[in-house]
N, C-alpha and C positions, 0 to 999 in steps of 0.2 A: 214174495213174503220176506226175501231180506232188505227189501227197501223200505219194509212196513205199508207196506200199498196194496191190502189184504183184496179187496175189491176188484184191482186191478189183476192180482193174481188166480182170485177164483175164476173171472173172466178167463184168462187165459187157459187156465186150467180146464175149463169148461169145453172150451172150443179145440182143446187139445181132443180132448173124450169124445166130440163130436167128430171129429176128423182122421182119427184113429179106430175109432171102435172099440171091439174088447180088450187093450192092451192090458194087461196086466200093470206095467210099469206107470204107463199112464195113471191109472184107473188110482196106484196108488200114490201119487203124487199129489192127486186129484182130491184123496182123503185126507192125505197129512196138512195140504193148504185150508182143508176145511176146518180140519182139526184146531190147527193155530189160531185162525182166525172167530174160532170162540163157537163152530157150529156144529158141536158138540153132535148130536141127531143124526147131521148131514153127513158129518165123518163115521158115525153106525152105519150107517147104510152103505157108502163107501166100501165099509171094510166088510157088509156080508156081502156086496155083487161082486167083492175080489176074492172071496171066498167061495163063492160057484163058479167059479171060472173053472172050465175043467182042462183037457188036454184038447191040443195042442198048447193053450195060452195059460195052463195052472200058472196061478200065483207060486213066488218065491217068497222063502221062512223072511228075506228080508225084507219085500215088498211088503208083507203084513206087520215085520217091527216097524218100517214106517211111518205108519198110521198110529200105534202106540205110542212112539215119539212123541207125535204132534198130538196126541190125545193126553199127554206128560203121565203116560202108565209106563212107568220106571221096570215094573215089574216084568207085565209082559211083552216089553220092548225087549229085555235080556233073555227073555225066557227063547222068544221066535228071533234075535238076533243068537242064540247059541244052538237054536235048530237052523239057521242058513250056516253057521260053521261046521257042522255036523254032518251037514249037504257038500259043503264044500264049495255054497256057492258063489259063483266070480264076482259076485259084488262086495259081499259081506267087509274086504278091505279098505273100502269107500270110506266105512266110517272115522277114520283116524283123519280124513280129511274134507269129507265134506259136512260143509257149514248147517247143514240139517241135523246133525246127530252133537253138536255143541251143547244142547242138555242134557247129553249121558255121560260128557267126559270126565264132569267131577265126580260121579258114583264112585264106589271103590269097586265095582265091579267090573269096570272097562280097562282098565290094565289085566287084568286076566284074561277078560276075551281079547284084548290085542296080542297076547300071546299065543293063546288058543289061535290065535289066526299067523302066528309067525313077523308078526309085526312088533317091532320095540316100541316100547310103553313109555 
């Protein structure tokens, strides 16, 4: 998805889901490229099999903002990005550098949650 080669990467993505199974982390990588790439239906469904996912593989608050990212819901991307801080969980600091969360940095709400998370803003 950051080469713009949406095709290329639902493939990928696909064959990720097939070769891993229920991965949670997969599963939402798998939505948020569907997400971007405008498939809008296919990223719903995405995010309700990552939302049955039970224990051992329950999804993370972060693995579900994800999919809101890539679905550009501002809202509830912070809402399940400020329950993975909440959780405490080890990804949640990702987003200060990785290149998928680029459409939350100008909110005015992500200097607070970089703080909430002990990361300078």
């Amino acid at each position: 998805m950051q080469k713009a080669l949406p095709d290329r990467a639902i493939a990928a993505a696909q064959k990720a889901r097939a070769l891993s199974g229920p991965r949670p982390d997969i599963l939402a990588l798998h939505g948020y490229i569907l997400a971007r790439a405008g498939r809008r239906d296919d990223a719903m469904k995405a995010l309700e099999d990552l939302r049955r996912l039970n224990q051992p593989r329950r999804p993370s608050p972060f693995q579900v903002a994800l999919i809101y990212v890539g679905l550009d819901d501002m809202d509830r991307a912070f809402e399940w990005l400020d329950k993975a801080v909440d959780a405490r969980n080890w990804e949640t600091p990702m987003i200060k550098a990785n290149p998928i969360f680029e459409p939350i940095r100008s909110d005015p709400r992500f200097p607070a949650l970089l703080r909430r998370i002990g990361l300078p803003d």
